[in-house]
C-alpha positions as CSV (number, residue, x, y, z in Angstrom):
1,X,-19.5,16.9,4.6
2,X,-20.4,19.4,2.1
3,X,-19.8,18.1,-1.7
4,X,-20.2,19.3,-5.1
5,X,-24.1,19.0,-6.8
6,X,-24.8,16.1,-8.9
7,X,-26.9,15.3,-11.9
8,X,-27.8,12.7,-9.7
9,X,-28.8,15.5,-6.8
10,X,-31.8,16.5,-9.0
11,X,-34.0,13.8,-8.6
12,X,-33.4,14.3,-4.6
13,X,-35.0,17.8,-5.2
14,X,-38.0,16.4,-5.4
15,X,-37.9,15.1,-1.7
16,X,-36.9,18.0,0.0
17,X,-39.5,19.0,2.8
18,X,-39.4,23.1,2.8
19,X,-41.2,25.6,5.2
20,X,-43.8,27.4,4.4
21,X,-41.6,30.7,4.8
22,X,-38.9,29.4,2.3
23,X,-41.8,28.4,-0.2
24,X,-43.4,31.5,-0.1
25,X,-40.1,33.4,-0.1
26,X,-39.1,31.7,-3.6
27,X,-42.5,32.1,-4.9
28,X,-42.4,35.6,-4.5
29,X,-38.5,36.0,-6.0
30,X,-39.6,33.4,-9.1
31,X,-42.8,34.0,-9.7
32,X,-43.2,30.4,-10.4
33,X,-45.3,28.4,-8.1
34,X,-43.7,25.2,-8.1
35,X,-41.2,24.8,-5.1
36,X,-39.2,22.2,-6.8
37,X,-39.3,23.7,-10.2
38,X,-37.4,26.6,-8.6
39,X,-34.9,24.5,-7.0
40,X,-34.3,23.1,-10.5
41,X,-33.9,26.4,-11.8
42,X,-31.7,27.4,-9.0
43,X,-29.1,24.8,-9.4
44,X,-29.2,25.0,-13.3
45,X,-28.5,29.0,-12.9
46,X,-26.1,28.7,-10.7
47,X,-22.3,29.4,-11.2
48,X,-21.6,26.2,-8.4
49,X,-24.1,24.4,-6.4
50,X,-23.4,22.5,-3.2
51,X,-25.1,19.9,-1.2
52,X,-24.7,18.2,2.3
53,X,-26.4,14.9,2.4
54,X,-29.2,14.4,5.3
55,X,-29.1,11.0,7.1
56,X,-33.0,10.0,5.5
57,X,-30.9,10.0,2.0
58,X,-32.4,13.1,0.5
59,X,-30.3,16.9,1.0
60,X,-29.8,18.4,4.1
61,X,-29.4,21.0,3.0
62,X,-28.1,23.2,-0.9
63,X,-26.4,26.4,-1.4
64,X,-25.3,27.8,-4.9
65,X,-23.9,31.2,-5.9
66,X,-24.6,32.9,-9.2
67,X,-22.0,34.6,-11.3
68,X,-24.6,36.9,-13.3
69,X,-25.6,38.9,-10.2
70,X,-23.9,38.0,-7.4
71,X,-26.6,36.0,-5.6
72,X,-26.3,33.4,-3.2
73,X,-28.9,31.2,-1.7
74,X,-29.5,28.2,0.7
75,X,-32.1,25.5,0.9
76,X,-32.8,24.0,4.2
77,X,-34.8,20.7,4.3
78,X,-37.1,21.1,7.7
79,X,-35.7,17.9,9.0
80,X,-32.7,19.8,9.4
81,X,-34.0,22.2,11.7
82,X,-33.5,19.5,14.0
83,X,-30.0,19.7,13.8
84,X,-29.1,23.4,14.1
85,X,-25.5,23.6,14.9
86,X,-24.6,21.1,12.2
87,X,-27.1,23.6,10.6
88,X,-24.8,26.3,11.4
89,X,-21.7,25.4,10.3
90,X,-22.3,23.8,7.5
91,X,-23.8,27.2,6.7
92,X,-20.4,29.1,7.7
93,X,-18.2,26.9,6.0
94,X,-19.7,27.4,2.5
95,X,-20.0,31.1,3.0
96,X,-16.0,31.8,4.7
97,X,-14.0,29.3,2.7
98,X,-16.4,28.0,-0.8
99,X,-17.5,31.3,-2.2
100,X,-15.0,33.1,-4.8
101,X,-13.3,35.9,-2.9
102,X,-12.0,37.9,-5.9
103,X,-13.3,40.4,-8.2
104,X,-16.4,40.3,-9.5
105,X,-17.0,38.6,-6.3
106,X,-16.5,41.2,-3.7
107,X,-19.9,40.7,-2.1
108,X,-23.1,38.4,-2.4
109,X,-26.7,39.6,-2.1
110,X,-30.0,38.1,-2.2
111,X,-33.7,39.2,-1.3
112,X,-35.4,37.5,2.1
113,X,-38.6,38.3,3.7
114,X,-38.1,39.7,7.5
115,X,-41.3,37.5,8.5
116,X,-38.9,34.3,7.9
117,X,-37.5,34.8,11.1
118,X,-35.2,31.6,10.9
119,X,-33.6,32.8,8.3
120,X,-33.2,35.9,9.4
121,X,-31.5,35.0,12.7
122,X,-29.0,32.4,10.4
123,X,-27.9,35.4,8.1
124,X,-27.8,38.0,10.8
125,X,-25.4,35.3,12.9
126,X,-23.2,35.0,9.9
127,X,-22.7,38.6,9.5
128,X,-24.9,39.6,6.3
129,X,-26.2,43.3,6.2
130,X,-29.4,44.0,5.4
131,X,-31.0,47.0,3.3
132,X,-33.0,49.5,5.4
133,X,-36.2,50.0,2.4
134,X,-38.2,46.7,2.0
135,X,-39.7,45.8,-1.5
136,X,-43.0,44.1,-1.9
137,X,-42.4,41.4,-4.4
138,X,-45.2,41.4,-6.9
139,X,-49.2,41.0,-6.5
140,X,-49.4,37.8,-6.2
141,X,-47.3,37.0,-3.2
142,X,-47.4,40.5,-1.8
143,X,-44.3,39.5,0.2
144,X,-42.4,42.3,1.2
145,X,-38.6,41.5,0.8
146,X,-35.3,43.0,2.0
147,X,-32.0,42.5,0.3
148,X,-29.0,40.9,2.1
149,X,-25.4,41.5,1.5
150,X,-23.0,39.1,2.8
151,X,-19.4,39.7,2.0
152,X,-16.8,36.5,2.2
153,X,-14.4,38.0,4.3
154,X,-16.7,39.6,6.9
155,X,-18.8,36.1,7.6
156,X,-18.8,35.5,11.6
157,X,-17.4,33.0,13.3
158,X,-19.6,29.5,14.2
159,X,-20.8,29.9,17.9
160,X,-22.6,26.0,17.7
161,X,-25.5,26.8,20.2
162,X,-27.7,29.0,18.4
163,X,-31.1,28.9,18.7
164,X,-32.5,28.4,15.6
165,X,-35.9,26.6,16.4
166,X,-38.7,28.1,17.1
């Protein structure tokens, strides 16, 4: 189910249909306004990407970690919001079995805004932490962003009914 990013995944980039919330989230962490030039940029920085292939022939969904600064991150096309528990574990099974557990790989972190409520619920399912002082992200955006900590050991079980739709 979940495989290994491709050259050949890049072009598929380029498809991907992403909320409003995750555009303006990686807006506002980039600074560059081009959604898919992000998701280039992700995957290129990345220390390991990963995809899971939708049923329409574009990505489900990606994930990728970062060896630099300990980041991980997760793309969800919106057609796979119709599809939450697969969703879901797809989700758990990159974060409790594919991400490094030893040193320098203790914990992973990234920045979300609170108002993408999705998301929000998905990492809070999977057991991440999140910091109590928000940051607003620069003027453009004027995002304000928390930071998440997950750490691999700690990621919650997959309970396949969650309600991830609004």
């Amino acid at each position: 189910m979940i495989r290994e990013f491709t050259k050949a995944d890049y072009a598929k980039l380029f498809d991907m249909v992403i909320s409003k919330e995750d555009q303006d989230e990686l807006v506002a962490l980039t600074e560059i306004n081009s959604v898919p030039a992000v998701l280039v940029a992700s995957c290129l920085l990345s220390e390991k990407t990963f995809v899971v292939d939708g049923m329409w022939g574009g990505h489900f969904m990606i994930f990728g970690y970062t060896k630099e600064d300990n980041s991980v991150w997760l793309i969800v096309d919106e057609r796979a919001r119709r599809y939450p528990s697969i969703m879901l574990k797809c989700a758990h099974e990159f974060l409790s079995t594919m991400l490094p557990e030893n040193p320098p790989y203790m914990y992973y972190r990234n920045w979300i805004s609170m108002a993408n409520t999705r998301a929000v619920r998905l990492l809070t399912h999977l057991g991440a932490h999140f910091s109590e002082i928000p940051r607003t992200s620069n003027t453009h955006t004027g995002l304000r962003l928390q930071e998440f900590t997950i750490y691999p050991g700690e990621v919650k079980g997959c309970a396949l009914r969650l309600p991830l739709r609004q």
